[in-house]
Jmol script that loads the backbone (N, CA, C; Angstrom):
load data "model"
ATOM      1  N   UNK A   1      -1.136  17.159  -0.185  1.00  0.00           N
ATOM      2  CA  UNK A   1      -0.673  15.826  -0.504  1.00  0.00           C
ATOM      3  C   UNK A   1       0.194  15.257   0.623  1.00  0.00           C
ATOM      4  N   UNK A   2       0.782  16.237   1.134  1.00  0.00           N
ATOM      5  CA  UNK A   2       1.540  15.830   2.716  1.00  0.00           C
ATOM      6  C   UNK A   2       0.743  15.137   3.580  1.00  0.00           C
ATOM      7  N   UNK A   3       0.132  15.571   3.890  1.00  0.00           N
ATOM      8  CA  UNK A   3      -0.635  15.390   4.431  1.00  0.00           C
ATOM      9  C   UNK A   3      -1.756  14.024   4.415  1.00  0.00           C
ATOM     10  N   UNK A   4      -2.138  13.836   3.423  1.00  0.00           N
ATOM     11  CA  UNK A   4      -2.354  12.358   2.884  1.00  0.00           C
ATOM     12  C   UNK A   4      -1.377  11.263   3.102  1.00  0.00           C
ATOM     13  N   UNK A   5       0.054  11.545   1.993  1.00  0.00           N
ATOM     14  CA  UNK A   5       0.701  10.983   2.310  1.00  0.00           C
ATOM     15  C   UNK A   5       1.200  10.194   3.949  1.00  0.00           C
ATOM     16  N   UNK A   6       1.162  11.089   4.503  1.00  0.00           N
ATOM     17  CA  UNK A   6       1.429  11.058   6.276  1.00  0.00           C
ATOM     18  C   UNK A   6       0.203  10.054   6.702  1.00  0.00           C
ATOM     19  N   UNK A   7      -1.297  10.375   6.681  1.00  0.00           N
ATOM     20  CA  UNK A   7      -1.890   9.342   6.973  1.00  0.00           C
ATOM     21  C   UNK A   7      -1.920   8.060   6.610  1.00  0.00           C
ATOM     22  N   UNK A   8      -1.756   7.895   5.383  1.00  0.00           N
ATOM     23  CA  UNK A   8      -1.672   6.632   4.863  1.00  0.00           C
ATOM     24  C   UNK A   8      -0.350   6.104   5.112  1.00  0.00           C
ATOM     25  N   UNK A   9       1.082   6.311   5.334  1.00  0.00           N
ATOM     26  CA  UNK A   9       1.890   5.950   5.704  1.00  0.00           C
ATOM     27  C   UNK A   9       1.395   5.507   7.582  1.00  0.00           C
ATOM     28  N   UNK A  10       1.084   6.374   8.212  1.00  0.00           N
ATOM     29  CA  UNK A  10       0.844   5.997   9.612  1.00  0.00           C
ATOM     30  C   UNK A  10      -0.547   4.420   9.395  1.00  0.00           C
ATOM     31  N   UNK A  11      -0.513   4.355   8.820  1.00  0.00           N
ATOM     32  CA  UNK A  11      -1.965   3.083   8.380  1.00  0.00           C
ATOM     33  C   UNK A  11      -1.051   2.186   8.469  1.00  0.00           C
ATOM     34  N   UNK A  12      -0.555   1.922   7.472  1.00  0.00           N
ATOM     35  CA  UNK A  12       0.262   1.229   6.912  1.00  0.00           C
ATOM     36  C   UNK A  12       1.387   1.021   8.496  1.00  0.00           C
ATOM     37  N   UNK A  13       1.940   1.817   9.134  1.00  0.00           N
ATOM     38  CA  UNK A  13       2.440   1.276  10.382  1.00  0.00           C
ATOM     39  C   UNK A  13       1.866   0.606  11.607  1.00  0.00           C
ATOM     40  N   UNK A  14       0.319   1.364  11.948  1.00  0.00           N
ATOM     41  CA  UNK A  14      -0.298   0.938  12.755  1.00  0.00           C
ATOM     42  C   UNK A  14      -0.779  -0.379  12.502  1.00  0.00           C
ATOM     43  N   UNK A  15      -1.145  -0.485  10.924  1.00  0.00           N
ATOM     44  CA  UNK A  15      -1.697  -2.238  10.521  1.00  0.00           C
ATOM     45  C   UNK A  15      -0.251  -3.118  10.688  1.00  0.00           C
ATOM     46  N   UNK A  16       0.658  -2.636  10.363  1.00  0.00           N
ATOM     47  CA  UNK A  16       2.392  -3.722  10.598  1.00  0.00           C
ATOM     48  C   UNK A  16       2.229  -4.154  12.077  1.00  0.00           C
ATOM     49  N   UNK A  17       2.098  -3.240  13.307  1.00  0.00           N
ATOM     50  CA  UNK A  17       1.845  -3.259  14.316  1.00  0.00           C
ATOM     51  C   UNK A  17       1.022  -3.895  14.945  1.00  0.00           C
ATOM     52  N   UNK A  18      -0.008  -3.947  14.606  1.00  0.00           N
ATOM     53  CA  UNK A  18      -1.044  -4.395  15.088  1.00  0.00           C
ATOM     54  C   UNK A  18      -1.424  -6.223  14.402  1.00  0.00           C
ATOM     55  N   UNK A  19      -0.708  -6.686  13.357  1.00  0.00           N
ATOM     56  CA  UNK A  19      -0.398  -7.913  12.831  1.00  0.00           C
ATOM     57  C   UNK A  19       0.623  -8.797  13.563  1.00  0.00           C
ATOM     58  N   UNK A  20       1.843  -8.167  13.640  1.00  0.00           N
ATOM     59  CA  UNK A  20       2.857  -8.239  14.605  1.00  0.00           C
ATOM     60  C   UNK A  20       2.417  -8.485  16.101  1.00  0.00           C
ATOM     61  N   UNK A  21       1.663  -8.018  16.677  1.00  0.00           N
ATOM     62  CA  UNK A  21       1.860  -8.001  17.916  1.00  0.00           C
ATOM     63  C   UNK A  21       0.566  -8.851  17.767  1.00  0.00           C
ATOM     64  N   UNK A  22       0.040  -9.304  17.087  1.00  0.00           N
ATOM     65  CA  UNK A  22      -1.022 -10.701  17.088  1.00  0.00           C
ATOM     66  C   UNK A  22      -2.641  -9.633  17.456  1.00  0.00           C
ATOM     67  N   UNK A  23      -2.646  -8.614  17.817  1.00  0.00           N
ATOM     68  CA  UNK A  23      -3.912  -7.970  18.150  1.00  0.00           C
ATOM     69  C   UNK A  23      -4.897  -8.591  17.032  1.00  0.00           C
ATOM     70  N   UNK A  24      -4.660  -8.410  15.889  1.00  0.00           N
ATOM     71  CA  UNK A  24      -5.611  -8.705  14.935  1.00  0.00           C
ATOM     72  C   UNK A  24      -4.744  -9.470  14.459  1.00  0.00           C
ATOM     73  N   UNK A  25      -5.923 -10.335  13.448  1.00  0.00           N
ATOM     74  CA  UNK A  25      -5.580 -11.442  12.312  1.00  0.00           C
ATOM     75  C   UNK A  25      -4.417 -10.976  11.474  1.00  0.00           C
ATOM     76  N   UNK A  26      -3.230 -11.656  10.697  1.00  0.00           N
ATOM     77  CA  UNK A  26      -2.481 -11.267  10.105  1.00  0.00           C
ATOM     78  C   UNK A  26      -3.545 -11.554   8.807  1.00  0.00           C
ATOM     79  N   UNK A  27      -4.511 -12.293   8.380  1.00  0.00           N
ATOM     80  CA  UNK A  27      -5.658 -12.351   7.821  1.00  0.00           C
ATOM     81  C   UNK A  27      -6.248 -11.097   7.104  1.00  0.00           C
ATOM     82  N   UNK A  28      -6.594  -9.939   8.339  1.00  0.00           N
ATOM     83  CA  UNK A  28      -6.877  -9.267   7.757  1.00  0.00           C
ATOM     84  C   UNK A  28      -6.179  -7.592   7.798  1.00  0.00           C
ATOM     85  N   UNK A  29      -4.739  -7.821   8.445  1.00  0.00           N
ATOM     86  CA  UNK A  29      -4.240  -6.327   8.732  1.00  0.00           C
ATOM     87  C   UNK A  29      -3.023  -6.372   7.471  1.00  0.00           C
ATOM     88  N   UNK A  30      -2.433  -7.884   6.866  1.00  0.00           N
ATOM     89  CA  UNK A  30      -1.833  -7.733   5.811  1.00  0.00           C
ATOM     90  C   UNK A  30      -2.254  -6.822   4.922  1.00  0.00           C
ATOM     91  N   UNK A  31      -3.425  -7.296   4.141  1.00  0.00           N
ATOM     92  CA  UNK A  31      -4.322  -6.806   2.962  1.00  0.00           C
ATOM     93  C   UNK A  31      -4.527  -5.261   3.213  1.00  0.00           C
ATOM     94  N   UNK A  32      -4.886  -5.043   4.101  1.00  0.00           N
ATOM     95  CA  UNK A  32      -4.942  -3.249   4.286  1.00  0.00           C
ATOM     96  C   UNK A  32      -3.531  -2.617   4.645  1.00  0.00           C
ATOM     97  N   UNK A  33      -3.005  -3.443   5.333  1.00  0.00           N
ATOM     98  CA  UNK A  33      -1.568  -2.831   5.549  1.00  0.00           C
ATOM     99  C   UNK A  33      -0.874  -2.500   4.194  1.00  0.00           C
ATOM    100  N   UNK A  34      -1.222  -3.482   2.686  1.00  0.00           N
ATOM    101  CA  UNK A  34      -0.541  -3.427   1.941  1.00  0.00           C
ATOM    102  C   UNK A  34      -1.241  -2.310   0.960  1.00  0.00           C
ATOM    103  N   UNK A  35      -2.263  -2.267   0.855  1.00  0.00           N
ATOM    104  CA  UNK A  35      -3.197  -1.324   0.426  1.00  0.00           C
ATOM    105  C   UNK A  35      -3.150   0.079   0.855  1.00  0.00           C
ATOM    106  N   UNK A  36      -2.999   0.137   2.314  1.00  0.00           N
ATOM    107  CA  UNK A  36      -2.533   1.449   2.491  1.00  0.00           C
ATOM    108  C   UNK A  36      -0.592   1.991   1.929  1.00  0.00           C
ATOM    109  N   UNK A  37      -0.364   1.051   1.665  1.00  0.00           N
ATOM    110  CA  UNK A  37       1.195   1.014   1.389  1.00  0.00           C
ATOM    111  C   UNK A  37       1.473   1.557  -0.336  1.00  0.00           C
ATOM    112  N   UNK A  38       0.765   0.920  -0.858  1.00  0.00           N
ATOM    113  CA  UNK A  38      -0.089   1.140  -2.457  1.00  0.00           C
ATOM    114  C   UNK A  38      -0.419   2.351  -2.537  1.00  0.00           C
ATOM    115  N   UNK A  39      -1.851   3.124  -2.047  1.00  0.00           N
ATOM    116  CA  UNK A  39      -1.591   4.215  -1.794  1.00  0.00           C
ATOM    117  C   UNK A  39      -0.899   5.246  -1.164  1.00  0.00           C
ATOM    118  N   UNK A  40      -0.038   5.091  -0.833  1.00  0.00           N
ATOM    119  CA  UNK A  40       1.241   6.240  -0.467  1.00  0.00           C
ATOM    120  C   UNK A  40       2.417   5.928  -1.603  1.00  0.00           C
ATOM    121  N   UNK A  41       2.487   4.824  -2.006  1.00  0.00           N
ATOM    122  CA  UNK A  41       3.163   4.833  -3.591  1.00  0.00           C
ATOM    123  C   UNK A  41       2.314   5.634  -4.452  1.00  0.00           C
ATOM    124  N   UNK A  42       0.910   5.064  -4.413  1.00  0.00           N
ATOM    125  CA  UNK A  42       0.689   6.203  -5.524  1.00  0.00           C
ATOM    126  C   UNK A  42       0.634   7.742  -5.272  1.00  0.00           C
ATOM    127  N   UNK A  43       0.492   8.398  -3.758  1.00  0.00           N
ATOM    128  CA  UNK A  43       0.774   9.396  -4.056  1.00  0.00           C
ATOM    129  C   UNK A  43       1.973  10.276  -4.432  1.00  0.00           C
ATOM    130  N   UNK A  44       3.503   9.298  -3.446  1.00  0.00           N
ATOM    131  CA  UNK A  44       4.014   9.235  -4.273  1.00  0.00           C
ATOM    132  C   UNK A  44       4.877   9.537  -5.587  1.00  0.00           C
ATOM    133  N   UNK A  45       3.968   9.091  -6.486  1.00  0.00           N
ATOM    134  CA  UNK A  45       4.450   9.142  -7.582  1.00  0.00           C
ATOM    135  C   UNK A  45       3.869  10.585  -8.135  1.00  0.00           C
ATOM    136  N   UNK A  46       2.468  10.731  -7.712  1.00  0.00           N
ATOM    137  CA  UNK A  46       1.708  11.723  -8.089  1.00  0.00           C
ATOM    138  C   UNK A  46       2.828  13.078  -8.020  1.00  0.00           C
ATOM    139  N   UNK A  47       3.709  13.345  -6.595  1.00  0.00           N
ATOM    140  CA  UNK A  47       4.184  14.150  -6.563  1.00  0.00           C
ATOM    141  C   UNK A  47       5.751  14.752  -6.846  1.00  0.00           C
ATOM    142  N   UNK A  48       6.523  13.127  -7.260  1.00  0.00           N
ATOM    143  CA  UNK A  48       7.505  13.284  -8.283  1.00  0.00           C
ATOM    144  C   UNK A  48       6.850  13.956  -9.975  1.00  0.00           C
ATOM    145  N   UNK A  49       5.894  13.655  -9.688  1.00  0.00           N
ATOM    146  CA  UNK A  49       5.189  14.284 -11.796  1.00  0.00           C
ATOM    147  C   UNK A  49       5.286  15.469 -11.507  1.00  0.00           C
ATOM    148  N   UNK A  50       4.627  15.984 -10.441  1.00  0.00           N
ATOM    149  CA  UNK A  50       4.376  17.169 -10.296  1.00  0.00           C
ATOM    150  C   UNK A  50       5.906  17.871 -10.596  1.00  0.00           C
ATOM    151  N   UNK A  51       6.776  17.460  -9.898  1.00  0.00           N
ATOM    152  CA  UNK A  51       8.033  18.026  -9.913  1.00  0.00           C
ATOM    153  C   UNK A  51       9.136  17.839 -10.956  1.00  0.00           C
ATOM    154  N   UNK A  52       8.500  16.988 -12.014  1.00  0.00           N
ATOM    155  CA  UNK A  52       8.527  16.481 -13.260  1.00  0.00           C
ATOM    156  C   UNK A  52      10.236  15.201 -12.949  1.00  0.00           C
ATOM    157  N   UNK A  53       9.728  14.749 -11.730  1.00  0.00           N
ATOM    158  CA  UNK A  53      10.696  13.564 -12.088  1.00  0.00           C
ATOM    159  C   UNK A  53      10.032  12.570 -12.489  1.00  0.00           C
ATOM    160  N   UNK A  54       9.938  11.999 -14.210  1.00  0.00           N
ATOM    161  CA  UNK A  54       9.364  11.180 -14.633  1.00  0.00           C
ATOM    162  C   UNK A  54       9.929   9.768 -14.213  1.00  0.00           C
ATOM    163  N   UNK A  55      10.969   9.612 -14.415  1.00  0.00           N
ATOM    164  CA  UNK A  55      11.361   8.334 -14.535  1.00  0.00           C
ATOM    165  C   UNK A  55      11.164   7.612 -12.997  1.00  0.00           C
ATOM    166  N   UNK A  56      11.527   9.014 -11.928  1.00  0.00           N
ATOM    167  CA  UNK A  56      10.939   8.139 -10.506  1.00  0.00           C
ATOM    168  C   UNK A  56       9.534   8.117 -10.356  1.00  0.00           C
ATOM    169  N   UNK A  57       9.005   9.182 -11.120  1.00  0.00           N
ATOM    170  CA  UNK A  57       7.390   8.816 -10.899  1.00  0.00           C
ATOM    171  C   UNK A  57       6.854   7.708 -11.107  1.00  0.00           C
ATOM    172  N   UNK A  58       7.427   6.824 -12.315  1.00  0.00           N
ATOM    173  CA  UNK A  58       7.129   6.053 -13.229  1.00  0.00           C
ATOM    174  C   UNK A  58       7.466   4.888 -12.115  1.00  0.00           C
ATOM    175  N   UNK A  59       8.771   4.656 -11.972  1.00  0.00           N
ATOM    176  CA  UNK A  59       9.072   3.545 -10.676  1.00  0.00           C
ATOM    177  C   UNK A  59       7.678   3.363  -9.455  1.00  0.00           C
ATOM    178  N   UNK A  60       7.406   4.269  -8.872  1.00  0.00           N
ATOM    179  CA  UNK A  60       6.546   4.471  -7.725  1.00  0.00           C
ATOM    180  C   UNK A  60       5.249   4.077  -7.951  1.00  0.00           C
ATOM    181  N   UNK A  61       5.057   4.507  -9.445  1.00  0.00           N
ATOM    182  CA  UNK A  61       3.533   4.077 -10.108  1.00  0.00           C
ATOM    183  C   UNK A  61       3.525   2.119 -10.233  1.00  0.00           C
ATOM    184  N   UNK A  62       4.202   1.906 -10.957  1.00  0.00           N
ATOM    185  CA  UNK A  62       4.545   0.598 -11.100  1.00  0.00           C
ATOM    186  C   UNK A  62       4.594  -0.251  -9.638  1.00  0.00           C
ATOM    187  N   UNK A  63       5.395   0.220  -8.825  1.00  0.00           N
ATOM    188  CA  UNK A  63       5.226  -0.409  -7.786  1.00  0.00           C
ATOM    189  C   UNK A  63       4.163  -0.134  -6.502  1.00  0.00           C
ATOM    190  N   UNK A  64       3.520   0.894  -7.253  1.00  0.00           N
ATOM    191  CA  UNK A  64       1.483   1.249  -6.242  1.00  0.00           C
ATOM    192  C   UNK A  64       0.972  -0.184  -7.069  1.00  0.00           C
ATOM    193  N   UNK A  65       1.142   0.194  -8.149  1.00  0.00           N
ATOM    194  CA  UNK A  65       0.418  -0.787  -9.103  1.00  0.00           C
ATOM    195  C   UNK A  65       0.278  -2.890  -8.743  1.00  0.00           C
ATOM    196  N   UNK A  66       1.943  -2.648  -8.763  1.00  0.00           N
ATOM    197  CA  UNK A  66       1.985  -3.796  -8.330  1.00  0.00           C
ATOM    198  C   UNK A  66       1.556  -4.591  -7.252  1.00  0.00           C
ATOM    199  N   UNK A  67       1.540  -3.777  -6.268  1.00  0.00           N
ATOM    200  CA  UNK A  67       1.339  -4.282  -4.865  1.00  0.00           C
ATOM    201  C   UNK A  67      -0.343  -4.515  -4.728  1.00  0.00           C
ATOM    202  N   UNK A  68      -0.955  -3.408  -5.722  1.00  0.00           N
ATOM    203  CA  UNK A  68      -2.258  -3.350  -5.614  1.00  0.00           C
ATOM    204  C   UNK A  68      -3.096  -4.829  -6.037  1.00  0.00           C
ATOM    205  N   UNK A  69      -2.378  -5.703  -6.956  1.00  0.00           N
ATOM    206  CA  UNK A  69      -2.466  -6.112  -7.822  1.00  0.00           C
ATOM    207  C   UNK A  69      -2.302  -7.601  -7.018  1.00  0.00           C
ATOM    208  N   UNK A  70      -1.159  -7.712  -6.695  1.00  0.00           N
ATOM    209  CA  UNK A  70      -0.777  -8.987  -5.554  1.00  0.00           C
ATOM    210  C   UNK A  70      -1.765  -8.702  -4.609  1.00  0.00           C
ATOM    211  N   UNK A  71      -1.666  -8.070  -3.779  1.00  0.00           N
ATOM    212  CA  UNK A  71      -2.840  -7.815  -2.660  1.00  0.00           C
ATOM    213  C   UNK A  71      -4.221  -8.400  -3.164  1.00  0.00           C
ATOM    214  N   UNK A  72      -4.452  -7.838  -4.641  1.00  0.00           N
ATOM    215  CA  UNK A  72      -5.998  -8.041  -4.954  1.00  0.00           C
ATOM    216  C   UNK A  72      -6.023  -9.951  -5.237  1.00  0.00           C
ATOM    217  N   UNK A  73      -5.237 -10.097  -5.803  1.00  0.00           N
ATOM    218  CA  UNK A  73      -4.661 -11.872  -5.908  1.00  0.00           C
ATOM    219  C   UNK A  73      -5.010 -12.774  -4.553  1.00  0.00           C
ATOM    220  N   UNK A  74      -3.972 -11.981  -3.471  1.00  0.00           N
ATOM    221  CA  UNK A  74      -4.074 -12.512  -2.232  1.00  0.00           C
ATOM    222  C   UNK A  74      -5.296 -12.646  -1.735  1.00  0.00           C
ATOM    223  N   UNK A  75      -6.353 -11.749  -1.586  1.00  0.00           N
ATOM    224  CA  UNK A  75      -7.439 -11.653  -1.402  1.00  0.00           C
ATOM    225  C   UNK A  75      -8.725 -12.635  -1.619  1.00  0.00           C
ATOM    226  N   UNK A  76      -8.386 -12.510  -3.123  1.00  0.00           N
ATOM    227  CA  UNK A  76      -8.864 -13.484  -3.580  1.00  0.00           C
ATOM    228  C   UNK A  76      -8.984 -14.882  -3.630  1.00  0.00           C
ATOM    229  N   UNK A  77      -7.975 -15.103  -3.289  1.00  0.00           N
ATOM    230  CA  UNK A  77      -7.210 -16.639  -3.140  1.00  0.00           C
ATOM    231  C   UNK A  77      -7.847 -17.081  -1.597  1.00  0.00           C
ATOM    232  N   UNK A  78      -7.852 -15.826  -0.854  1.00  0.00           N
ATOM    233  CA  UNK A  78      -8.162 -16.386   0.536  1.00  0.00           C
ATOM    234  C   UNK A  78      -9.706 -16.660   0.394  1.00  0.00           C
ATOM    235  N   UNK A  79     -10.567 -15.766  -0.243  1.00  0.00           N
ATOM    236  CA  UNK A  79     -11.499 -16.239   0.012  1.00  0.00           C
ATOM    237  C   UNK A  79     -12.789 -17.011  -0.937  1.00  0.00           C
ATOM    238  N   UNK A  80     -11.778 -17.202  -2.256  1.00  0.00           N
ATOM    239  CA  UNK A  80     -11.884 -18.371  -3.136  1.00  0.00           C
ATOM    240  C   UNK A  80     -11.346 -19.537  -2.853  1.00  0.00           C
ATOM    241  N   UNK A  81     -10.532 -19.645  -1.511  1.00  0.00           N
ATOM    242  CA  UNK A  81     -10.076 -20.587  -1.434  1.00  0.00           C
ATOM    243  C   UNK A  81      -9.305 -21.308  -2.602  1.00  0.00           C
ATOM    244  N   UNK A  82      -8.435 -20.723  -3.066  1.00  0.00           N
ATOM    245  CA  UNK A  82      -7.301 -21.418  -4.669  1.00  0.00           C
ATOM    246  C   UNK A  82      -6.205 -21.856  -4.227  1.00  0.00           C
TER     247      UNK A  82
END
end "model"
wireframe off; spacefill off
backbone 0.3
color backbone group
């Protein structure tokens, strides 16, 4: 799970990076930047359960959740044009 975690956190920096410094569209390195960000919340959370901290698991889940959720909104909006 380290190990996961670690990649998807390095995503999530290289897409900040690479938005930032204008290389790519902020168009399209937001949405994955935030997605990869989502998943490393959810893992996360996966591994506070494991260690039975519920109540932070529960935080971490909620906020994979959330982000997943706005992101999927954002997405949408861009290319529904709303």
């Amino acid at each position: 799970m380290k190990n996961l975690k670690l990649f998807f956190s390095a995503l999530t920096v290289a897409f900040a990076i690479l938005g930032l410094t204008k290389a790519l569209s902020t168009d399209i390195t937001m949405p994955i930047m935030f997605i990869c960000l989502a998943v490393t919340m959810l893992i996360t959370s996966k591994e506070y359960k494991d260690k039975e901290q519920k109540n932070t698991s529960l935080h971490f889940l909620f906020l994979g959740i959330f982000l997943l959720i706005i992101t999927a909104y954002n997405v949408a909006s861009l290319i529904l044009g709303i």
